[in-house]
N, C-alpha and C positions, 0 to 999 in steps of 0.2 A: 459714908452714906450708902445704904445698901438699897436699891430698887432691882426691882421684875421687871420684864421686859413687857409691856402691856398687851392687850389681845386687840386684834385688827380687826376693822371693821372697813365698810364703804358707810357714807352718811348721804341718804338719800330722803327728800322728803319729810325729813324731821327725823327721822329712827335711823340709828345704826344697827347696819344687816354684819351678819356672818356669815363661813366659810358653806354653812349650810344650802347643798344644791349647788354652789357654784366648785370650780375648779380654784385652787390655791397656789402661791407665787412661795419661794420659799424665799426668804431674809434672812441672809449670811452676815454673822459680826466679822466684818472684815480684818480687822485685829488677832482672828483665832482659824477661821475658815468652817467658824458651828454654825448648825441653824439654827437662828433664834426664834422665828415666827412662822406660822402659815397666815399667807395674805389674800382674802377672797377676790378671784378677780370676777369683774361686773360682766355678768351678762348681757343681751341684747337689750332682754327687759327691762335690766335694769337703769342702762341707758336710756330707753325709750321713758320709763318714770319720772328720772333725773330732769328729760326735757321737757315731759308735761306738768311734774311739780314746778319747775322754775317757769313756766309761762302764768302756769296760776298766780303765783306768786309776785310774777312784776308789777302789772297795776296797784297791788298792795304798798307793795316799797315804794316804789317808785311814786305815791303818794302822798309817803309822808314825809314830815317836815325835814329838811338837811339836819335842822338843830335834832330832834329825834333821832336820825340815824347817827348822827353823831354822837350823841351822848349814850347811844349800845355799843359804837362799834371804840368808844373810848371805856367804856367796862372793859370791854375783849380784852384792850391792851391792858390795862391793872389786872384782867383774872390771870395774862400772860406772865406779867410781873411777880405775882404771886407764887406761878407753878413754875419759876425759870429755874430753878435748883434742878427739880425734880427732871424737868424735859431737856431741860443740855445736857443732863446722864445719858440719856434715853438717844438724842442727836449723837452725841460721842460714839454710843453703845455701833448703833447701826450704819454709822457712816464715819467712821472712824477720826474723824480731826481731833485732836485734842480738846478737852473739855475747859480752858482758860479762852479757845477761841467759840465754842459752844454756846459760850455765858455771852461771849458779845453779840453774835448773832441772835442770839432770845433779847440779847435789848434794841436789837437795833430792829428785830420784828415789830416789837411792840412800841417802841419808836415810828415805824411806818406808819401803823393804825393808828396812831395818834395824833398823827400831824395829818394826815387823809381825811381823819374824824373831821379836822379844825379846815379843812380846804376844803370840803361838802359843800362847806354854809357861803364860798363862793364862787359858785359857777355862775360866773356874771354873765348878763346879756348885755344890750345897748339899746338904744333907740338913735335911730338916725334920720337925719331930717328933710323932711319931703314936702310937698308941694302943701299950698294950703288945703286944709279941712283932711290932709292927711297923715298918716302915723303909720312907722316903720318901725316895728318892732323883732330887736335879732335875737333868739330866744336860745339858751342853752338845755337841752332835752335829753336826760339817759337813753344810751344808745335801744339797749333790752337788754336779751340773756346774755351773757359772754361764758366762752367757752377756753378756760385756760389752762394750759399745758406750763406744770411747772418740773423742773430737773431734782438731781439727787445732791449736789453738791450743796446746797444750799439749802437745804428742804426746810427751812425757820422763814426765812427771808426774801426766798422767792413766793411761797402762798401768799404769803402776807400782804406782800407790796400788789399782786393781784387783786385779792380780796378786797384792798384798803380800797385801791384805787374804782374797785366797781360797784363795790359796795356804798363807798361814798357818793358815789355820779347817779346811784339812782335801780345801776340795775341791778338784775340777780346772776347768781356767776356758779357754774359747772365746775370744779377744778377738778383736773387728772390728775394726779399725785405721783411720788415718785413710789415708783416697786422696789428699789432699793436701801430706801430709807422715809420708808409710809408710815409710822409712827409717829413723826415729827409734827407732820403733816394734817395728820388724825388730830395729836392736840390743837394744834392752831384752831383750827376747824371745829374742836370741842370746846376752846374760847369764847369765840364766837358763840356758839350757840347757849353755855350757859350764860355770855351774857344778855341774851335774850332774842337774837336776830330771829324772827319770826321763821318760820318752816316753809322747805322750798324756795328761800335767799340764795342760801349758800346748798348745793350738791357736791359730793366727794365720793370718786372715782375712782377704782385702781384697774389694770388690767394690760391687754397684748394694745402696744402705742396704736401699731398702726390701725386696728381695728378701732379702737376710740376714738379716734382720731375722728377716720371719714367718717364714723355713724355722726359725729357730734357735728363736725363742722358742713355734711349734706344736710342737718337738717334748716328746715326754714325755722324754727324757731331760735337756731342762733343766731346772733345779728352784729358777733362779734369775736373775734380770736385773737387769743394771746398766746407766746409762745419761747420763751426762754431754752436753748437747747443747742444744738450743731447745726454750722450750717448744712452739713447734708437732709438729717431731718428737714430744717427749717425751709429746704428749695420744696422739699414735699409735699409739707403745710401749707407754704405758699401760693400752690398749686392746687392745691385742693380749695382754699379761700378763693383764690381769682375766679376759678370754676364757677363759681355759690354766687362771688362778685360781694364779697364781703371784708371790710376792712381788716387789716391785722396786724397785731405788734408784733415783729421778732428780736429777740435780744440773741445774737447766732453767737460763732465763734471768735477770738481773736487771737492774736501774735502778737502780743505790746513790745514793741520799740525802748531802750531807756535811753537817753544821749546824756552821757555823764561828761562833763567838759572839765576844764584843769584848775578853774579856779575855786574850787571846792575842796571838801576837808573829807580826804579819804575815808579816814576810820568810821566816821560820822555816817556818812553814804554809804558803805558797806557793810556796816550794821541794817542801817533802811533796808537797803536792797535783800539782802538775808530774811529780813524778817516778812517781805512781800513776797519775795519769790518762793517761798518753801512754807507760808499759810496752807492748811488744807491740804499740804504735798503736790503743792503748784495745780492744784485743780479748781481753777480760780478761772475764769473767760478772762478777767481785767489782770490776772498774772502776767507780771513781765518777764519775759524770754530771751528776747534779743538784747543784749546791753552792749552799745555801744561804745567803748571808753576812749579820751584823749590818749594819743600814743606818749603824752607828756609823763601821766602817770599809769602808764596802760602795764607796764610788769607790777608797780608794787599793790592797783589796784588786784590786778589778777592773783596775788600771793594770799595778799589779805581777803579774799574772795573764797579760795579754793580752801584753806583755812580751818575758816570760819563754818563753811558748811559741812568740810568732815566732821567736826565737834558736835554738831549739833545731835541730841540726843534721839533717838528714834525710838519709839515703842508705842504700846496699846494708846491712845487716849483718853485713860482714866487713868490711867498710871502716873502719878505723881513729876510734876518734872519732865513730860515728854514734852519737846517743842517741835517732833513731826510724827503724826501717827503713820497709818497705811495709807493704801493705794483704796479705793472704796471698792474696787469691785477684779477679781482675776482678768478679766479682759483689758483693764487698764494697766496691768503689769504685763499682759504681751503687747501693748503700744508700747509702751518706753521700752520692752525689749528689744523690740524691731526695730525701732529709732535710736537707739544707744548703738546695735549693731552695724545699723548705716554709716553713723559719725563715722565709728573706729573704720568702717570697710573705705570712707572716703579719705580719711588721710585725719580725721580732727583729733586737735591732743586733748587724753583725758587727764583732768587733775584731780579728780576726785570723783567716787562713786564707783557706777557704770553698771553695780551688779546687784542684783534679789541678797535680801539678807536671808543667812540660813536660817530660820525661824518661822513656825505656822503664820497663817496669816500672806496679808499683801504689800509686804513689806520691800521698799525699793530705795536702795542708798541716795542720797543729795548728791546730784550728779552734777559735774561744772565741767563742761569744755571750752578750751580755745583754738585758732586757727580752722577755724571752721571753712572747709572750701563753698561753693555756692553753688553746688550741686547737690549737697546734702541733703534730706526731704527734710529736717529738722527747721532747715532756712523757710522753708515754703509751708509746711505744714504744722499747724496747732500742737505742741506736744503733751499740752493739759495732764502734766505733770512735772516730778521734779527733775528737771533739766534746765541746765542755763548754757546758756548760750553766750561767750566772752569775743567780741571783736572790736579792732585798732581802730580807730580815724584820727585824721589829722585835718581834715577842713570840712566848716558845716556846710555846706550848700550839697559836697557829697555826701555826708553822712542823714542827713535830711531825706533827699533822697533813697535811699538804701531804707531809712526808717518808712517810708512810703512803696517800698516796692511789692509789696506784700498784696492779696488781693481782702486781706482785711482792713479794718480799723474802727475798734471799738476803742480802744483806749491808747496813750502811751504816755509816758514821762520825759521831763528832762531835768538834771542837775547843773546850773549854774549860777552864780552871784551878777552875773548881766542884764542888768535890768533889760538893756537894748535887745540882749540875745534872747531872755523870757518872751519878747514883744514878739519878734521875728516867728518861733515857734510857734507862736498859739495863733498866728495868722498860717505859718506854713506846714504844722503835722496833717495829716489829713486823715483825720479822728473825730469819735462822737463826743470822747471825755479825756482829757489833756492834766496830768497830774504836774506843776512846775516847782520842783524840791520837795518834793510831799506824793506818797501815793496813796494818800486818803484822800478818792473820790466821791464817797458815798453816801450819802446823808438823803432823808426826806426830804429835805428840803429842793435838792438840786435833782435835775433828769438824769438818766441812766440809758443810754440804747448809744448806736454808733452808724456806722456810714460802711459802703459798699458791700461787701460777702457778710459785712457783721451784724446787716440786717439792718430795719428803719422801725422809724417811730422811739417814742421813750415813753418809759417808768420813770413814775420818782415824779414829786414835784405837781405845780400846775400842769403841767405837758402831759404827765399819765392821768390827770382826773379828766382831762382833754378827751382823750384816747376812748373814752368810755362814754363819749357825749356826743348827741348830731346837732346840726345849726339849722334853727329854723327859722325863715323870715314870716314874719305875721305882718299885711299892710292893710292896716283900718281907714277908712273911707267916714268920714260924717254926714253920708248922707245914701239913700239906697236908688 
């Protein structure tokens, strides 16, 4: 299947603009190191448009029926279903993953909007009970505009779950997109619109973060921010929301923890672990890093580990049979290079990887180390790439700890057959989402966000149609 790489637009106010008059981003296939695209980035004005079509716009939506917006923004996900061939090329092309994991993210997009669609039609209130001749009414009300900043690694699934979740609650939603892989982004966005979302719902964005940023989130007509990204950005955002005094989601970084204990079935878990740690080329926030193993089976896990991930085939993402493409962007192969550097300069053994393959493109071996000392910045900082990380324990209550010492915690896992020791973790990880034998956490159905450096609030679920809603008490009187 042969596709073009499509022409970029920003979608503002119902029409998508072009390069014309504005300055352009270039879009590197990270597989090859070509430009594929020039991507116009938004002007001032064009910012200032985006906030005054979506203020137009809110009282419109935000009017009509849940069941109405529902049944548009459940087209979006069939038109999604329809063009997912074509647009997990197009994901593959610009952000490198493989195109088997491409196909899942296009359904697991159009997955979001669908079950968002169905969670519109209940944004319950209450009524609660008050004195006589009076009535207490708790009202659930769309926040307004929302202003959301989505990333690159995910660009199917992160607009999506924004979109669903604000689109369903009532209001209308600004999305920044990513510059590295704005394509993706642009169809979702083109979904949506051919299936019918009225003009000035939905705005899309591309351009310098930090400038979009403070134009969108100083203005008073945003009433809301979303923000999936680093925690470094995200202390920024943050900061700029507090400022305005305006709520905000962030989904930041994380280090996942695995605690694999001895009464499990190695080859079984090693395959799992394989196949999460080295998704997307570990550029994953809910990627695990840190894996823990019982010292019981901690050589033959680590043999079968180190293995397993040299074999793994590497190249382009549309190239048949790849199970890791590139790195998405050159600056992410000088993180893992400075971080591969440090291991080896602190004493950690390498069993696999460590080095750029020689080949165009961003391309970086499946890296596995063990004896990692804890000085290492690997131990402390996010590597959001493919690097694992192999250390001993022998008793939980320390290794618990250690899985905790981190100043994040968005997700982590554990492997055991203990029911007891299941029980114990999911009261003691100190995490937003807790995988126990399984690291599929992800569905519409259930939340998505984490606790301390990894940010608050959640996506996903009741909790992110929450996100996008105020409470308002209404108390009727029968009589004046």
């Amino acid at each position: 299947m042969s596709i073009e790489y499509p022409s970029l637009n920003l979608y503002i106010d119902g029409a998508w603009l072009g390069a014309e008059g504005r300055d352009t981003i270039e879009v590197i296939d990270p597989a090859s190191g070509q430009t594929i695209g020039a991507l116009p980035s938004a002007t001032p004005a064009d910012i200032d448009r985006a906030l005054q079509s979506a203020m137009t716009s809110w009282p419109v939506w935000s009017g009509t029926p849940a069941a109405e917006r529902g049944r548009i923004m459940k087209q979006a996900a069939e038109i999604l279903r329809a063009r997912k061939a074509t647009i997990a090329r197009i994901l593959t092309w610009e952000e490198g993953k493989p195109l088997s994991e491409a196909l899942v993210e296009l359904e697991n997009a159009a997955s979001q909007i669908e079950w968002m669609a169905e969670e519109g039609r209940r944004g319950y209130g209450r009524i609660v009970p008050g004195p006589p001749g009076v009535r207490q009414n708790v009202l659930k009300r769309p926040i307004g505009v929302a202003a959301a900043f989505a990333p690159w690694n995910f660009p199917a699934t992160t607009p999506a779950r924004k979109l669903g979740a604000s689109l369903a609650a009532g209001c209308c939603c600004i999305l920044k997109g990513p510059e590295e892989a704005p394509a993706t982004a642009i169809e979702i966005v083109r979904a949506f619109a051919d299936a019918g979302v009225p003009r000035g719902v939905i705005n899309l964005v591309f351009g310098m973060p930090a400038e979009i940023s403070s134009h969108l989130i100083a203005s008073p007509i945003i009433r809301k921010v979303s923000f999936t990204g680093s925690t470094t950005v995200g202390r920024k955002l943050a900061g700029l929301a507090a400022e305005a005094i305006k709520p905000i989601t962030m989904e930041l970084g994380g280090h996942a923890p695995v605690l694999i204990f001895d009464d499990i079935d190695v080859d079984k878990v090693v395959a799992q672990c394989i196949a999460s740690k080295y998704r997307n080329a570990g550029q994953v926030c809910v990627s695990p890093t840190r894996f823990y193993v019982h010292e019981n089976i901690y050589d033959t896990f680590t043999r079968s580990f180190a293995t397993a991930a040299a074999s793994l085939k590497i190249g382009p993402g549309l190239t048949e049979g790849t199970q890791m493409g590139p790195l998405a962007t050159p600056r992410r192969l000088s993180t893992i290079d400075d971080m591969v550097a440090d291991l080896r300069r602190t004493g950690a053994r390498l069993l696999a990887g460590g080095e750029r393959l020689d080949q165009p493109g961003n391309f970086f071996a499946p890296t596995v180390f063990s004896e990692i000392p804890n000085q290492a910045n690997a131990m402390r900082e996010e590597p959001f790439g493919p690097i694992t990380l192999l250390l001993p324990f022998n008793d939980e209550d320390a290794v618990v700890e250690q899985a905790n010492s981190t100043p994040y915690g968005l997700a982590a896992y554990g492997f055991t057959n203990d029911v007891s020791r299941q029980m114990r973790l999911s009261e003691e990880l100190d995490v937003g989402m807790l995988g126990l034998n399984t690291f599929f956490i992800n569905g519409p159905e259930t939340p998505w966000g984490g606790v301390k450096e990894s940010g608050y609030g959640s996506e996903g679920a009741s909790e992110g149609l929450e996100a996008y809603q105020i409470t308002r008490l209404v108390v009727q009187s029968d009589s004046s």
